[in-house]
C-alpha positions in Angstrom: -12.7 16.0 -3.7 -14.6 12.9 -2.2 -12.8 10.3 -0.8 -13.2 7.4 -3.8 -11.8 10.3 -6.1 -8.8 10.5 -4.0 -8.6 6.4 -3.6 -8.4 6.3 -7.1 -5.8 8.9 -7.5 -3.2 7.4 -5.2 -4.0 4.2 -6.2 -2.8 4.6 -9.9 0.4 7.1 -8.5 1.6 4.0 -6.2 0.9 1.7 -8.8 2.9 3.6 -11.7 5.4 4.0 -9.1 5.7 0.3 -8.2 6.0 -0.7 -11.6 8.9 1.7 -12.2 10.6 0.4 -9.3 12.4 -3.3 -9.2 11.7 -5.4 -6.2 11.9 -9.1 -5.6 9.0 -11.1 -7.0 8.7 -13.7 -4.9 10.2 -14.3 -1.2 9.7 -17.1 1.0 11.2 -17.7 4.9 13.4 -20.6 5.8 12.7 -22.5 8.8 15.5 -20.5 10.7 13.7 -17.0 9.6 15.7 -16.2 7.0 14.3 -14.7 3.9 15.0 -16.3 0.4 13.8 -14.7 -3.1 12.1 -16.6 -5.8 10.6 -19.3 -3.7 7.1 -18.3 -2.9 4.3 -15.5 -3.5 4.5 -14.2 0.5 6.6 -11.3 -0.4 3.6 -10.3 -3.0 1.1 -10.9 -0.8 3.0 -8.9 2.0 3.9 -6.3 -0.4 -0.1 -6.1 -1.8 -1.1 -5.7 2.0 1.2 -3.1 3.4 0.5 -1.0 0.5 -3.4 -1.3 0.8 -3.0 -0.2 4.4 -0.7 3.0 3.2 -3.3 3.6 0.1 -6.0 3.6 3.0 -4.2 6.1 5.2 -3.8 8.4 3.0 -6.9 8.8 1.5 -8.2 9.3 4.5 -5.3 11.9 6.0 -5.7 13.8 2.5 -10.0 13.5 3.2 -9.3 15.4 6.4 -6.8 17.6 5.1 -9.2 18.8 2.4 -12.1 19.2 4.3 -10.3 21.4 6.9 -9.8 18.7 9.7 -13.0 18.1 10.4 -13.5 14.6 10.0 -13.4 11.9 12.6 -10.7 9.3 12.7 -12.5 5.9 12.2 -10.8 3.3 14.6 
């Protein structure tokens, strides 16, 4: 299976699995580091980052897991 197969793949399991899950919305931090929900779209754009960083990680650990552990690690 090549790799945009596999993106694909994980990509619509994480999403189906976000959407069945209930998380805040919106999150903001206070001046004093404190986080507060409802008061800004960091927590979404945190959220969309951290989980395009796991969706490319595992493509690429499945990739080399498929193909025998033969592929190089890009870093």
């Amino acid at each position: 299976m090549d790799k945009e197969k596999l993106a694909k793949i994980i990509s619509e399991k994480i999403d189906g699995a976000l959407q069945s899950s209930e998380h805040p919305k919106k999150f903001y931090i206070t001046e004093n580091g404190r986080g507060v929900v409802d008061g800004g779209d960091l927590y979404n754009a945190v959220l969309k980052d951290a989980l395009d960083v796991m969706k490319t990680a595992l493509v690429d650990i499945l990739a080399e897991v498929s193909a025998g552990g033969k592929t190089a690690t890009k870093k």
